[in-house]
Backbone bond lengths (Angstrom), bond angles and torsions (degrees), N, CA, C in turn:
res aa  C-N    CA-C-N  psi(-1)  N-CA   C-N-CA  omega(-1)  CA-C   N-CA-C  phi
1 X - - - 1.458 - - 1.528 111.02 -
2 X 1.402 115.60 -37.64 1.289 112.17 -162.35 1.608 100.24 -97.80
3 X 1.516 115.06 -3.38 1.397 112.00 176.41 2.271 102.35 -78.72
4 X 1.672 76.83 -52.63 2.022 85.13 -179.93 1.956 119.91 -47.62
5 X 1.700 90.63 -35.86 1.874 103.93 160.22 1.606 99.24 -45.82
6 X 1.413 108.58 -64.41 1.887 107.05 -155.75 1.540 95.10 -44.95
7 X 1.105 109.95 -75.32 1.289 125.10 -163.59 1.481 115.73 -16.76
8 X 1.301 93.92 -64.63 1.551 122.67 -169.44 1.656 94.27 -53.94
9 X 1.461 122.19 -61.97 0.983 123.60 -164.24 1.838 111.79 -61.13
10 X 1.345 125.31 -21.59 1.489 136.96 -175.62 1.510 93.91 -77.71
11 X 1.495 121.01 -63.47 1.036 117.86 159.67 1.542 136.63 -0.16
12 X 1.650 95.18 -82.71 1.171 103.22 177.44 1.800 130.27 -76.07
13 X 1.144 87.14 -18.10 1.592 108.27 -179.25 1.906 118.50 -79.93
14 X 1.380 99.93 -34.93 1.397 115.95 -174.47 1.708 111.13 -127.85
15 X 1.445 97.32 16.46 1.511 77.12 -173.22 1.686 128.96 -83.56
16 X 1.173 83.06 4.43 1.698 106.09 173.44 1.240 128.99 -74.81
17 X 1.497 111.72 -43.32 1.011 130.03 136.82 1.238 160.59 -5.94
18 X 1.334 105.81 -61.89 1.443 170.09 -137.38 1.703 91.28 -117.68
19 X 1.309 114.69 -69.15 1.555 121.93 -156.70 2.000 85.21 -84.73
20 X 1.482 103.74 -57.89 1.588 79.08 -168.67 1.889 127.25 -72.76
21 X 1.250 118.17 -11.41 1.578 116.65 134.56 1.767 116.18 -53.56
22 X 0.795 137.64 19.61 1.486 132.18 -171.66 1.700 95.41 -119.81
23 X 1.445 103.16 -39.55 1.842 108.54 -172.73 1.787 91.47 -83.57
24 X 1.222 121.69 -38.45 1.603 119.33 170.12 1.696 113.62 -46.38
25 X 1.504 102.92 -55.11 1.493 113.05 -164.29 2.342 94.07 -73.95
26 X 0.984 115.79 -35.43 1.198 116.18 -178.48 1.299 124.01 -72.84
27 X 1.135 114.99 -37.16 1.444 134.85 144.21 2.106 130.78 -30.45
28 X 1.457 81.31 -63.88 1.308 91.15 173.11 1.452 126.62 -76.77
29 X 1.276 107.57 -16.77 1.472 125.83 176.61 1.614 107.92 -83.07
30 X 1.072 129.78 -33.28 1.072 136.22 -177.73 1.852 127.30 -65.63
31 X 2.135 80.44 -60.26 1.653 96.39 165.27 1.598 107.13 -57.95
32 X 1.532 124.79 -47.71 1.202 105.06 -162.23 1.779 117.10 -73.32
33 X 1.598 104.98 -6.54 1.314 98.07 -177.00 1.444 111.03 -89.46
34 X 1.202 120.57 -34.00 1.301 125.23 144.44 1.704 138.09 -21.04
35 X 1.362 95.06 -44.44 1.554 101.36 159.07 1.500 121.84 -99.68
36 X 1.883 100.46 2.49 1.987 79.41 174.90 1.376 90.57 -100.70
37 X 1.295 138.68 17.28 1.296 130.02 -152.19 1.705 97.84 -96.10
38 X 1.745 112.92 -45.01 0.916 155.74 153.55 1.834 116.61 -30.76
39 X 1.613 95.13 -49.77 1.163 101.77 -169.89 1.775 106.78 -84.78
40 X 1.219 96.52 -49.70 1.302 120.10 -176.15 2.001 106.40 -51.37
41 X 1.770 118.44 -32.08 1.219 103.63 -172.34 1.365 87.88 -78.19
42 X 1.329 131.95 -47.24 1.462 121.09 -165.51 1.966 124.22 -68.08
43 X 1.043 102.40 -23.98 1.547 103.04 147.80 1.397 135.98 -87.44
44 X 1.581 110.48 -17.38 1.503 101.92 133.46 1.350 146.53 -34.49
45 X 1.438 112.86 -81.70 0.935 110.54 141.99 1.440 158.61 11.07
46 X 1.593 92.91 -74.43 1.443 114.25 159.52 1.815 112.07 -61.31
47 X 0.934 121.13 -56.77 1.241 103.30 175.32 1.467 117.22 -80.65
48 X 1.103 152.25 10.70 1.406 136.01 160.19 1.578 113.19 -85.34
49 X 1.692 97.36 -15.55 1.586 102.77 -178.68 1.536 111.78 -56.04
50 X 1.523 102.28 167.41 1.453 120.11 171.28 1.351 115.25 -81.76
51 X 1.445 130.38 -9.71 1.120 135.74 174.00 1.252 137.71 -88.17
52 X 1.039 104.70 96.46 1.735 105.98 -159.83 1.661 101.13 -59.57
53 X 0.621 157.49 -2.94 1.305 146.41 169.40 1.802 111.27 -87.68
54 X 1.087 90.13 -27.94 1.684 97.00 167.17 1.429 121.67 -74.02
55 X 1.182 107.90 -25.54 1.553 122.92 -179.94 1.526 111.25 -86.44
56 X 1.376 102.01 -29.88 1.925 99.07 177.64 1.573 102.47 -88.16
57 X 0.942 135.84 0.21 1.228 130.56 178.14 1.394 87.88 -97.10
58 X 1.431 147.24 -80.43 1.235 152.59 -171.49 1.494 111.98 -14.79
59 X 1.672 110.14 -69.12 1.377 148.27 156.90 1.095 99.34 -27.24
60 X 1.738 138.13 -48.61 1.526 121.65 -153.26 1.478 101.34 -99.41
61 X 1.313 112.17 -39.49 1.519 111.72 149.67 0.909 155.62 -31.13
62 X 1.356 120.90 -40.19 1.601 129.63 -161.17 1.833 75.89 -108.96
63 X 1.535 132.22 -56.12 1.173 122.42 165.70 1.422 138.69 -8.65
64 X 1.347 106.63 -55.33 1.294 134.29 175.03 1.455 128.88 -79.59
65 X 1.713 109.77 -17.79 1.209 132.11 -175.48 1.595 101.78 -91.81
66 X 1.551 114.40 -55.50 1.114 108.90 -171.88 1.552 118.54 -92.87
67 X 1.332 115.05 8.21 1.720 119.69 168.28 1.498 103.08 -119.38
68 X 1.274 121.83 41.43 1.594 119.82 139.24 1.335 96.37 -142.25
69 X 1.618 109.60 172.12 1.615 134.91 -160.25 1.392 80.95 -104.77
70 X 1.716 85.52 150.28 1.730 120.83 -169.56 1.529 106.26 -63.66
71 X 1.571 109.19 -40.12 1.319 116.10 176.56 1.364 130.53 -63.22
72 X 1.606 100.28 -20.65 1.583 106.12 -176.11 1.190 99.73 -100.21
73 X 1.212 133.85 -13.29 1.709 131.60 173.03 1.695 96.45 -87.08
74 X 1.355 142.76 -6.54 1.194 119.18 159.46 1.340 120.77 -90.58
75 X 1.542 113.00 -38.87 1.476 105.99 167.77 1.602 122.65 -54.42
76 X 1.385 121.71 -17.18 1.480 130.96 -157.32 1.512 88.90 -101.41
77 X 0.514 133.71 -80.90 1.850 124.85 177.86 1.572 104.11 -61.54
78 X 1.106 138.89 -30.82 1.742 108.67 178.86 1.736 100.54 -78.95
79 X 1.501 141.73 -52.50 0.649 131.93 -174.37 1.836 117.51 -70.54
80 X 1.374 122.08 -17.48 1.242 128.75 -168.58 1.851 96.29 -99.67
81 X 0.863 136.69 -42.95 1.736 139.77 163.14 1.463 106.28 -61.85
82 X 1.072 107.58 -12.53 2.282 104.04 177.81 1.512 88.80 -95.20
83 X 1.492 128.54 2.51 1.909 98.77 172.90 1.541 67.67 -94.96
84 X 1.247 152.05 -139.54 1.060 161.70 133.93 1.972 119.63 94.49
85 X 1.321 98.73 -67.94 1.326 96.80 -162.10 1.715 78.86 -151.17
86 X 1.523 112.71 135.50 1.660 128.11 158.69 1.173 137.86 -59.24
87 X 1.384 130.31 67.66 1.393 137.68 -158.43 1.547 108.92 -102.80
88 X 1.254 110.32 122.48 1.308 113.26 162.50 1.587 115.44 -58.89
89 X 1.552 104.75 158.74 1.869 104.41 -179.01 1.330 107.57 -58.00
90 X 1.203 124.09 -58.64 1.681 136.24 -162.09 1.957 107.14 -48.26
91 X 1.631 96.13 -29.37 1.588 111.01 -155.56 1.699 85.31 -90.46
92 X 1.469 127.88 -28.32 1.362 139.84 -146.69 1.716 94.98 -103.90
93 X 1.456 114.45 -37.26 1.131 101.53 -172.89 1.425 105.29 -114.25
94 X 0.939 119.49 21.79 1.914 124.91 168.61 1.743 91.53 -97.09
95 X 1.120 134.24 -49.83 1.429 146.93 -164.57 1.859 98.85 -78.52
96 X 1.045 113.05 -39.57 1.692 110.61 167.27 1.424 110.90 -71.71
97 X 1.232 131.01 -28.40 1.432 126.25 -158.63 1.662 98.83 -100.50
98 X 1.247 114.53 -56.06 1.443 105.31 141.16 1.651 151.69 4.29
99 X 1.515 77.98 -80.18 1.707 90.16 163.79 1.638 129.22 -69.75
100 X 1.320 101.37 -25.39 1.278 114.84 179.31 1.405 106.76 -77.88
101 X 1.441 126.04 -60.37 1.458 130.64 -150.82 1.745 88.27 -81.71
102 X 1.979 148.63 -38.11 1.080 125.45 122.89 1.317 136.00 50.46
103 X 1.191 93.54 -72.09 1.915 118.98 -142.91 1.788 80.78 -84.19
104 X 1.798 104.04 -70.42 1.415 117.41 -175.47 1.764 117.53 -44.70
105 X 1.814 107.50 -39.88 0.707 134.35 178.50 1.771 117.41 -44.76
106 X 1.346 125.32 -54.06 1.115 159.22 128.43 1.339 132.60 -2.64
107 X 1.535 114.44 -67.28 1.559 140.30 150.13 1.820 89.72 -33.13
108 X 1.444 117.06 -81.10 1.046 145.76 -118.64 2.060 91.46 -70.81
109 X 1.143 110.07 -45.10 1.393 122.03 -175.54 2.097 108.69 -94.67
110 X 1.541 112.69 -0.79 1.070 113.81 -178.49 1.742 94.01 -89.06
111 X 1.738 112.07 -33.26 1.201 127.87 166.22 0.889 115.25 -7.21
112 X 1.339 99.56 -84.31 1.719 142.86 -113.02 1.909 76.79 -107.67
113 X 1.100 139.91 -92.54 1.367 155.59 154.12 1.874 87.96 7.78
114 X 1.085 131.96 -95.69 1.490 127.85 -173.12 1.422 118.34 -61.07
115 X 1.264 127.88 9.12 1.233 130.70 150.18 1.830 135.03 -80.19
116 X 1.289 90.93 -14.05 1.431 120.61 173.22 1.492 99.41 -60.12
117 X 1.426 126.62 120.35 1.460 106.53 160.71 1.004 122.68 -93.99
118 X 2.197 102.32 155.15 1.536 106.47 -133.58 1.951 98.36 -95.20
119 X 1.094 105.68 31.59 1.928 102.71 174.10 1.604 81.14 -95.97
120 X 1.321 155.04 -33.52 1.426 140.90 179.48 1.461 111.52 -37.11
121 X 1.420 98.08 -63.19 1.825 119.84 -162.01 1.905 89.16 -73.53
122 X 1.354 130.44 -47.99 1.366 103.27 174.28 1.539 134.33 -71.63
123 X 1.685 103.66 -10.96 1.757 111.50 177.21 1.125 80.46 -85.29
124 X 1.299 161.47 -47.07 1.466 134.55 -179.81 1.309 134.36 -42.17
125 X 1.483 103.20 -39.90 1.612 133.08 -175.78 1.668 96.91 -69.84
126 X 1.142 101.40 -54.99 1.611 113.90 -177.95 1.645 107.19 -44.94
127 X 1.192 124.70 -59.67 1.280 121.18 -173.05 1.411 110.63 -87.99
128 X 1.405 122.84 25.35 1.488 111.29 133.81 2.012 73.33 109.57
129 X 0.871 128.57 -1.89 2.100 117.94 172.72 1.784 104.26 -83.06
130 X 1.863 92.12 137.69 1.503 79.16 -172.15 1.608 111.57 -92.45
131 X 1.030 128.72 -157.70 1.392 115.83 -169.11 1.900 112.70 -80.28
132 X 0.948 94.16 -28.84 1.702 84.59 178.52 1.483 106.21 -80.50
133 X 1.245 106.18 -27.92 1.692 103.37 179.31 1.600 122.47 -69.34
134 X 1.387 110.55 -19.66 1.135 123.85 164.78 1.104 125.60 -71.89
135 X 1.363 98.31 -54.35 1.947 102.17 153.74 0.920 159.98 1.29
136 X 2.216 87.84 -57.51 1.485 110.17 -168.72 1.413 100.92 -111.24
137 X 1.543 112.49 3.06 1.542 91.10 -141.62 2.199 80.39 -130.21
138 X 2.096 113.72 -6.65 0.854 106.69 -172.23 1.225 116.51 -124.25
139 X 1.648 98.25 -42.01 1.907 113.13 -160.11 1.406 77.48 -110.13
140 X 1.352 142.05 -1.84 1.803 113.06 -175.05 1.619 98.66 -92.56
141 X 1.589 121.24 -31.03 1.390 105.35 -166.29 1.304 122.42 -80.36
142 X 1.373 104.09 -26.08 1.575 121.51 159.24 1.089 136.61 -57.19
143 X 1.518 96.94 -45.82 2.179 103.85 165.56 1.481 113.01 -60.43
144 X 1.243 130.57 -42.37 1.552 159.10 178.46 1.847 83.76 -44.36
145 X 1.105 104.48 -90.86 1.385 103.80 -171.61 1.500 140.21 -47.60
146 X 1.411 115.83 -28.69 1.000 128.95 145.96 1.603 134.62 -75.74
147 X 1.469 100.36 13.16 1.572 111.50 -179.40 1.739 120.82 -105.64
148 X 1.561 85.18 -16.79 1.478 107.53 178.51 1.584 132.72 -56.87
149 X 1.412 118.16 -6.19 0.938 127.91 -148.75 1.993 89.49 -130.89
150 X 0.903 133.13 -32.02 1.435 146.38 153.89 1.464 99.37 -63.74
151 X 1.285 115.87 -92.54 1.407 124.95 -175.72 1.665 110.91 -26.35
152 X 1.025 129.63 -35.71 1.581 143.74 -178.48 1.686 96.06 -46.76
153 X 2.105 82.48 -61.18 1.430 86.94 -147.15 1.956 117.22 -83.09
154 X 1.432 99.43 10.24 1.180 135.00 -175.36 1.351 113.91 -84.63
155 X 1.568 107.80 -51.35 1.400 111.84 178.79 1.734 113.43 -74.01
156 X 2.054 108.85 -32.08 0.742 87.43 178.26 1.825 124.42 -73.81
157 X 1.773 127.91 -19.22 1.131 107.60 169.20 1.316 128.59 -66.47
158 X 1.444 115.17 -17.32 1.637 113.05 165.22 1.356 123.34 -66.30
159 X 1.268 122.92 -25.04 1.811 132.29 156.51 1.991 92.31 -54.81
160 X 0.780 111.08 -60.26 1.644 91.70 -161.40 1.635 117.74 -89.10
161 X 1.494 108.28 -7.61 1.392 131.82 154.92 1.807 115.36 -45.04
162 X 1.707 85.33 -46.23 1.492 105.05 -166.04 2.079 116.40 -60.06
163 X 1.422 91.12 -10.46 1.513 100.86 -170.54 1.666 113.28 -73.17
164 X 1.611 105.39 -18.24 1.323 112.54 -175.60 1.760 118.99 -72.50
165 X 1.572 98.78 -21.61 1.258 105.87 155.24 1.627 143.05 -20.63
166 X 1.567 100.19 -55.02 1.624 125.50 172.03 1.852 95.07 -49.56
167 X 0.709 118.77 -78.45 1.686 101.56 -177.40 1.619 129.77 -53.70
168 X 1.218 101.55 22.65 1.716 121.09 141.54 1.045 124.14 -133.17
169 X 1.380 112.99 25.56 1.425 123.78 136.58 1.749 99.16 90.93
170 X 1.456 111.83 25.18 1.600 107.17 167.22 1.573 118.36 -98.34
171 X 1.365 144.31 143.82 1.155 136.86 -132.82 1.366 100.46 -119.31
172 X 1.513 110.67 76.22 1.679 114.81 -169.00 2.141 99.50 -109.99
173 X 0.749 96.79 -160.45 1.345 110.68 179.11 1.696 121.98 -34.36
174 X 1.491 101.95 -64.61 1.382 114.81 -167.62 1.579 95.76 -95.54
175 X 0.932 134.31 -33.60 1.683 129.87 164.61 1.503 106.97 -41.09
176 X 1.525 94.03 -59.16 1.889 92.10 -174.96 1.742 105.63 -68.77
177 X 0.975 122.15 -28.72 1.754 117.64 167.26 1.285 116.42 -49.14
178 X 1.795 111.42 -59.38 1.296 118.19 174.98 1.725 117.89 -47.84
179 X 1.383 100.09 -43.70 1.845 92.04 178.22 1.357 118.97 -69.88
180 X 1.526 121.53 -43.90 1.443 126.52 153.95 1.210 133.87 -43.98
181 X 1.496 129.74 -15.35 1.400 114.79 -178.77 1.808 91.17 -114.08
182 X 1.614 106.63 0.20 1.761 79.34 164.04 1.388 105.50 -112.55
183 X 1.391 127.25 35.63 1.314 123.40 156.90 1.770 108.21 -99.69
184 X 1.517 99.51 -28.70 1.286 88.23 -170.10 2.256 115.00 -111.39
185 X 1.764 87.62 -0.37 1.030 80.78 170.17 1.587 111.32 72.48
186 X 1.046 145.36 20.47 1.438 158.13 173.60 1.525 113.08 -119.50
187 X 1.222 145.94 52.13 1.155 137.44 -174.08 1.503 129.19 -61.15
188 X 1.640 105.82 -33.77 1.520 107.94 168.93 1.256 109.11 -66.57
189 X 1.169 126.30 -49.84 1.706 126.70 -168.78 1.571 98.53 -59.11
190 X 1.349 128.35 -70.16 1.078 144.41 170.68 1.553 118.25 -8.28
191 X 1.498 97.55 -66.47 1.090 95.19 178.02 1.767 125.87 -86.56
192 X 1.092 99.77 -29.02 1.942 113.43 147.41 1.473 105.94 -2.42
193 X 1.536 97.02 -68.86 1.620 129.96 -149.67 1.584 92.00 -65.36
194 X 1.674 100.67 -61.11 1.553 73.57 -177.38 1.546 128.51 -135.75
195 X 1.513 87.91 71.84 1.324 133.47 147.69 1.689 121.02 -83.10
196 X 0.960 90.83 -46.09 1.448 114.21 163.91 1.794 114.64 -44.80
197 X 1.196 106.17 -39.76 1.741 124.67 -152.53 1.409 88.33 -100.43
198 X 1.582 122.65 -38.67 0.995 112.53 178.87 1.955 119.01 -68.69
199 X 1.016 104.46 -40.26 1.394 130.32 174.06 1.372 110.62 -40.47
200 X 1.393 108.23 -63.71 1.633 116.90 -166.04 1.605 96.64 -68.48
201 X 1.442 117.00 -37.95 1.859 114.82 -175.17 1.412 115.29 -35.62
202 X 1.955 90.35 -58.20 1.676 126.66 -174.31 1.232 101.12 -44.89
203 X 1.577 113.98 -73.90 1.173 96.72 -166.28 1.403 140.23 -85.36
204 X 1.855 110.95 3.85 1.420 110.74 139.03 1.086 142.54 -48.71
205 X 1.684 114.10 -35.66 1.126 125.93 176.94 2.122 103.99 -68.20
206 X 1.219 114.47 -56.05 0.973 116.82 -168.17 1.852 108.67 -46.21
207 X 0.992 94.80 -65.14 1.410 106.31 175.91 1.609 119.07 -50.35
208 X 1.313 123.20 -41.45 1.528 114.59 156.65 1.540 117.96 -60.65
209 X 1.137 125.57 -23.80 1.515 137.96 -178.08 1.512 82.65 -74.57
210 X 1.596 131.08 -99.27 1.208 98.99 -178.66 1.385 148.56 -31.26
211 X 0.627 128.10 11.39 1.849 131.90 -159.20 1.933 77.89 -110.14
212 X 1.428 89.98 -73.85 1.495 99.80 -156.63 1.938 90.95 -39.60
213 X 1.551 123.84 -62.83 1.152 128.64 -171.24 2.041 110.45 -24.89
214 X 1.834 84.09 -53.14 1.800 78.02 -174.27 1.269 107.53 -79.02
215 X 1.134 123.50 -31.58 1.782 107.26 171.67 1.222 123.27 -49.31
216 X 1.364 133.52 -11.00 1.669 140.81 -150.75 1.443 88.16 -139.17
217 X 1.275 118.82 -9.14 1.685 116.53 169.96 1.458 93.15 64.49
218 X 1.499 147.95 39.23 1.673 114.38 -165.88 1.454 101.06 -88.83
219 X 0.905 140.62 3.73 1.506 123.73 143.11 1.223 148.11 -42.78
220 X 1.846 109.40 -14.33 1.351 129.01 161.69 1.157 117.98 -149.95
221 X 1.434 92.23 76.92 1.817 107.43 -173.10 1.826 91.19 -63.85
222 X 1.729 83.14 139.38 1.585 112.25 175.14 1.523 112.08 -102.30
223 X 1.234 125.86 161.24 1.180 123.34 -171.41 1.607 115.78 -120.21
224 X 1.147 116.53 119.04 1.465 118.99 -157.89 1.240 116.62 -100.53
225 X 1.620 88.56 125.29 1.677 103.51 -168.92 1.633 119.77 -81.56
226 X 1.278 94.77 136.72 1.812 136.58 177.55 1.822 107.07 -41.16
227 X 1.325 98.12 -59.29 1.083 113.52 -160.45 1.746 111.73 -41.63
């Protein structure tokens, strides 16, 4: 009883709080997926190419992305870009989360792209399309659609990725928890609360991810004709 009191009382006391860190934390999740989305086609790319030099760069990247911790790639660029260039946290840790989620990002459409089978990309060739035109016009809309269902679940760990932020001092979700449970000294409830906040995001997000999924049918990817 006296735990369901706390609650209620954080609630009402912080829930303002609470909601406008939520447009911070949604925000930042968004921009940064936006730039791994970005990042991720162009290191795609790079590795499906024929150019091996394009591929060791790709390779050394995504390498490097996914054998260090998320936390040490934000301190390493917010504090290593402040000798350099003046970045606010929000600008520092949308651009770290980014780069990181990217990497996965990347994998995810190099996937999806070599799952295509490859008599498509040569009946393309055949009727006179050159290879990038085929690309865009055969194996990209198809990989896209079958990527949706990863990518979902991708963006959603970069939404909760995004919380690590607060220890560069941007005022998203779990930052505003952290200041609230040392005013009030309640940390389980506290963070309960917004756990909670995190929850309801998720599963908006999830549920628009589905929607989009059944609109695009990608459960029975079709194969799109040449002709």
């Amino acid at each position: 009883m006296v735990f369901l009191e706390n609650i209620a009382g954080i609630f009402s006391e912080h829930g303002m709080a609470f909601l406008k860190a939520s447009w911070t934390t949604i925000a930042i999740t968004a921009i940064s997926l936006l730039i791994a989305v970005i990042i991720g086609l162009i290191f795609a790319s790079f590795k499906i190419s024929s150019k091996k030099f394009l591929n060791w760069i790709a390779d050394i990247y995504i390498g490097i992305i996914r054998g260090t911790p998320l936390i040490v790639q934000i301190m390493f660029l917010y504090y290593g870009l402040a000798n350099i260039i003046n970045l606010n946290s929000f600008t520092a840790g949308a651009l770290a989360l980014g780069i990181h989620t990217g990497a996965y990002i990347a994998e995810i459409f190099r996937g999806s792209v070599q799952s295509i089978d490859r008599g498509q990309m040569e009946a393309a060739r055949s009727l006179g399309m050159s290879q990038s035109l085929a690309m865009r016009r055969i194996i990209f809309p198809q990989a896209f659609k079958r990527s949706i269902p990863p990518l979902a679940n991708q963006f959603i760990i970069g939404l909760k990725d995004s919380s690590l932020v607060a220890y560069i001092a941007v005022t998203d979700l779990y930052n505003t928890a952290l200041g609230v449970q040392g005013e009030n000294y309640m940390p389980f409830e506290t963070y309960f609360v917004v756990g909670i906040y995190y929850l309801i995001i998720v599963l908006i997000f999830t549920w628009v991810a589905k929607r989009i999924e059944q609109k695009m049918d990608v459960s029975k990817p079709k194969e799109v004709s040449i002709a």
